[in-house]
N, CA and C atoms as a LAMMPS dump frame, in Angstrom:
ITEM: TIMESTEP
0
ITEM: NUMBER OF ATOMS
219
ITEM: BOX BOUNDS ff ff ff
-5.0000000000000000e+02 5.0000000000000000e+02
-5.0000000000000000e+02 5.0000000000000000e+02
-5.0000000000000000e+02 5.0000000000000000e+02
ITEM: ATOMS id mol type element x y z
1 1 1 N 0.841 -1.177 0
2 1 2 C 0 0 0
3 1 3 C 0.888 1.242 0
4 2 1 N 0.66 2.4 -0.999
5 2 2 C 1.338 3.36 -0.835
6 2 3 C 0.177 4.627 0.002
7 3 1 N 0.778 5.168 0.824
8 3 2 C 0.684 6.302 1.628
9 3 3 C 0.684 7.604 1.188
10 4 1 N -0.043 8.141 1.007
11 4 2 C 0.025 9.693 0.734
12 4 3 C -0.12 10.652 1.925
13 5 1 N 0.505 11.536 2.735
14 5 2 C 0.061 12.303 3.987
15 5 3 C -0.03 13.367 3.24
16 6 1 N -0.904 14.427 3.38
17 6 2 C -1.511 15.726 3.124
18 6 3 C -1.467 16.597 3.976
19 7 1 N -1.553 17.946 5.132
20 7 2 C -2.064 18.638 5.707
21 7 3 C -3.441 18.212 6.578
22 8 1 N -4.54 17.808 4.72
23 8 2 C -5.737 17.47 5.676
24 8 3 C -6.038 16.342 5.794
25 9 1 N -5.469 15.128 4.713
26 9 2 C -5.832 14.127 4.582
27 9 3 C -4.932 12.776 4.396
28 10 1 N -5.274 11.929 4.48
29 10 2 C -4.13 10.749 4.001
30 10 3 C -4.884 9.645 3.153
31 11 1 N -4.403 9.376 1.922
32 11 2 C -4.983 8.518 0.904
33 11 3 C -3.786 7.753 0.816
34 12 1 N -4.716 6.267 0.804
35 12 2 C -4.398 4.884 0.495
36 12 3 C -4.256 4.456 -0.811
37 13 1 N -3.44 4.422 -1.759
38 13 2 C -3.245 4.125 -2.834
39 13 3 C -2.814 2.344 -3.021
40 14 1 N -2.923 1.952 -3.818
41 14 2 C -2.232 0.415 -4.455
42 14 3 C -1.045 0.939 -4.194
43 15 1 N -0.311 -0.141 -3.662
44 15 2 C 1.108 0.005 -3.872
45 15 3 C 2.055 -0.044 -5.759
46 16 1 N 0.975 -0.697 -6.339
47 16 2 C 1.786 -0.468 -7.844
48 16 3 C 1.489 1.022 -8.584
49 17 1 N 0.823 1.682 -7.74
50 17 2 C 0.074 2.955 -8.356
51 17 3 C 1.327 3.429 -8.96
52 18 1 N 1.872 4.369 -10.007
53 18 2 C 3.186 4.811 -10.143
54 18 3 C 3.201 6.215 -10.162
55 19 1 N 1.678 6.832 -10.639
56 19 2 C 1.578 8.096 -10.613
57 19 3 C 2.123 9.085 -11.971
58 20 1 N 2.66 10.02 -11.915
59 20 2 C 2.575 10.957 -13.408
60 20 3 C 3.898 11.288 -13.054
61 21 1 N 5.235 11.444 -13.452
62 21 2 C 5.649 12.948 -12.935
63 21 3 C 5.154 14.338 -13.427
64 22 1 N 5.265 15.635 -11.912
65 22 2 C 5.042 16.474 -12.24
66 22 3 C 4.938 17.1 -13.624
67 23 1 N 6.551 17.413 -13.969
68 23 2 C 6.463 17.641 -15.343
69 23 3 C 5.681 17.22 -16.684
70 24 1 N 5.348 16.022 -16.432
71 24 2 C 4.672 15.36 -17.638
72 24 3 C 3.316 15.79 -17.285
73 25 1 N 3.263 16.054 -16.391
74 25 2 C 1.637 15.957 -15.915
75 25 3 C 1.013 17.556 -16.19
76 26 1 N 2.064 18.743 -15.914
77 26 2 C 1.678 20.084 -16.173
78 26 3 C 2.497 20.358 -17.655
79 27 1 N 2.603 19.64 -18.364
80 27 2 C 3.645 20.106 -19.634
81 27 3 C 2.983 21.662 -19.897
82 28 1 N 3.591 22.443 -19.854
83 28 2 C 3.861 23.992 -20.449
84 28 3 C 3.704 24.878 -19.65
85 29 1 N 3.852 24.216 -18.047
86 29 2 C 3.071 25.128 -17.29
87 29 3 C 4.47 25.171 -16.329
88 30 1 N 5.392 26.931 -16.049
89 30 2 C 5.806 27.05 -15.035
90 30 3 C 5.87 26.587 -13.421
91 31 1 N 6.451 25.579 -13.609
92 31 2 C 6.283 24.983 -11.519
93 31 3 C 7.199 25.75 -10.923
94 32 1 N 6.051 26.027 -9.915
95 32 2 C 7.118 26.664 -8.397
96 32 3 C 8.708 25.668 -8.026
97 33 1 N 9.643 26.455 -8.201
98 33 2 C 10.928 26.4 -7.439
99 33 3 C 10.747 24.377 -6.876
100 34 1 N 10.314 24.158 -5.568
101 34 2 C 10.725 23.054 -5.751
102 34 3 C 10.26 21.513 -6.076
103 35 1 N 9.258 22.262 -7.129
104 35 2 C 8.524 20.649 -7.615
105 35 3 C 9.758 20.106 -8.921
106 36 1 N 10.07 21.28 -9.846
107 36 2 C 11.213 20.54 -10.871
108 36 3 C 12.184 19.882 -10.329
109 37 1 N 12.09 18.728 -10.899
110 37 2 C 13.626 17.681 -10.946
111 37 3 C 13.441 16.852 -9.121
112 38 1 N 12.376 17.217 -8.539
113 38 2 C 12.501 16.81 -7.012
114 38 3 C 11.822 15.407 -7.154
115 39 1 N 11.436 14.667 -8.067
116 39 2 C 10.812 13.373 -7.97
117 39 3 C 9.244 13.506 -7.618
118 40 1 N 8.89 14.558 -7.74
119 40 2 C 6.977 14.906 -7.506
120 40 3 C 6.447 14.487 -8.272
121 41 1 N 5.181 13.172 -7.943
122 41 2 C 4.521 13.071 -9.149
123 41 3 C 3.061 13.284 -8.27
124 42 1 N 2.117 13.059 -9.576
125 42 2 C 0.645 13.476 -9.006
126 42 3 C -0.074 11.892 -9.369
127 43 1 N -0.893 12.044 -8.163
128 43 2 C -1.852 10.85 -8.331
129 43 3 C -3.432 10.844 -8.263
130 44 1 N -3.838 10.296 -9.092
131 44 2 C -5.266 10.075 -9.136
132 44 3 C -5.968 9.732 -8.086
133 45 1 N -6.388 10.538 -7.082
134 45 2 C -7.435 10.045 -6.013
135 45 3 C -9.074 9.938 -6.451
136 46 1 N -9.765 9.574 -5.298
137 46 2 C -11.391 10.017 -5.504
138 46 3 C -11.552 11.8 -5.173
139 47 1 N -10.528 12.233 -4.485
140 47 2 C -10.71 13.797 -4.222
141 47 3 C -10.548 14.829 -5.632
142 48 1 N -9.601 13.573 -6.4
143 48 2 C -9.275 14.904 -7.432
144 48 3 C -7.423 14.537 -7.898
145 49 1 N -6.694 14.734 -8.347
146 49 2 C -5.549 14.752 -7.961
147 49 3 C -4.495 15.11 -7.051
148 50 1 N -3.633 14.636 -6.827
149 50 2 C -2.796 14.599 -5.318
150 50 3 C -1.268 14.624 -5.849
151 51 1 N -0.149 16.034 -5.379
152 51 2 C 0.859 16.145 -5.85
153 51 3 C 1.375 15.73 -4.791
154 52 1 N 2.499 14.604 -4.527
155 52 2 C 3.491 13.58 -3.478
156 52 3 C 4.68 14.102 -4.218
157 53 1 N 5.262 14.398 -2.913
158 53 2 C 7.078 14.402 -2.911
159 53 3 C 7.482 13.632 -2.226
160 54 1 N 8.597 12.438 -2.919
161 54 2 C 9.04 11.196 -1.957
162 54 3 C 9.638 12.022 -0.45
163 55 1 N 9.161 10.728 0.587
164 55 2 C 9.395 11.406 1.737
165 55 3 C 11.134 12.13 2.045
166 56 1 N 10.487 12.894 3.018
167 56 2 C 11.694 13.612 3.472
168 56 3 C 12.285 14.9 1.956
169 57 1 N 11.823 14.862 1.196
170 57 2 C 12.383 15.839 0.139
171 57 3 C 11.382 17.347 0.415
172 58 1 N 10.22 16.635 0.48
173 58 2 C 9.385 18.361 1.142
174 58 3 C 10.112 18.998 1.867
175 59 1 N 10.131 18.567 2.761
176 59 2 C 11.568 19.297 3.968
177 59 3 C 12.497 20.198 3.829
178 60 1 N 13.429 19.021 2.94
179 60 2 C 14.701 19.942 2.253
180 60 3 C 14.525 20.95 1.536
181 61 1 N 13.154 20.552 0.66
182 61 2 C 13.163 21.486 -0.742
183 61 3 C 12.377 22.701 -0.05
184 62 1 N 11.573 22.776 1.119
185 62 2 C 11.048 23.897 1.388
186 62 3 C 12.356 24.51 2.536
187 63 1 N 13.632 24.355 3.26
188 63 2 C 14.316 24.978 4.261
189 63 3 C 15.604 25.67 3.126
190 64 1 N 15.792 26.656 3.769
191 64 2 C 16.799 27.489 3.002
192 64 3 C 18.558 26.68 3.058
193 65 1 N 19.443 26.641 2.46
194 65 2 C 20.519 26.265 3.177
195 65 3 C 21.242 26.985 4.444
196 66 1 N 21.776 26.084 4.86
197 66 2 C 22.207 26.829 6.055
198 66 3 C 23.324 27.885 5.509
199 67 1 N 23.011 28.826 6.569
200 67 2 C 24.486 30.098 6.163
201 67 3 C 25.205 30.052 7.64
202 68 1 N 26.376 29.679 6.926
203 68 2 C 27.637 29.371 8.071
204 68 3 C 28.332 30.979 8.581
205 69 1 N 28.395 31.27 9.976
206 69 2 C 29.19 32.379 9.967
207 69 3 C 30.842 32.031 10.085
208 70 1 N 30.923 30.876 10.472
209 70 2 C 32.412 29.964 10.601
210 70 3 C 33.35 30.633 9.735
211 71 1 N 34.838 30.682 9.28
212 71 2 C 35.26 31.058 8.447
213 71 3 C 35.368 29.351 7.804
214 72 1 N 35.261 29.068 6.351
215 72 2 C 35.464 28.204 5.449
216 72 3 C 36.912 28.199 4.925
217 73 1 N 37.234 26.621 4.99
218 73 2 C 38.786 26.627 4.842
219 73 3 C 38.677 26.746 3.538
């Protein structure tokens, strides 16, 4: 079974579901900063469609990098 967590909701998908990637799925359409190249695809629910970022990449792709005040060798 694949897992989707949402904000409001969590959908149960087939585990063979494979989904769209983003890109293929919005062809011509500008994506926000960190859906390109991050592995986002969208899936067909009963709600409507559902955009998933493999876990733990939401995270990264939404926190800034860190800025070091250290001096760098």
């Amino acid at each position: 079974m694949r897992v989707i967590v949402t904000k409001h909701r969590i959908y149960e998908l087939a585990s063979d579901e494979q989904g769209v990637p983003v890109e293929q799925y919005f062809t011509g359409v500008t994506l926000p900063a960190p859906l390109p190249g991050s592995g986002a695809k969208v899936y067909d629910t009963a709600d409507g469609p559902v955009i998933a970022m493999p876990s733990g990449r939401a995270e990264r792709a939404a926190r800034k990098p860190r800025q070091s005040e250290k001096p760098q060798p």
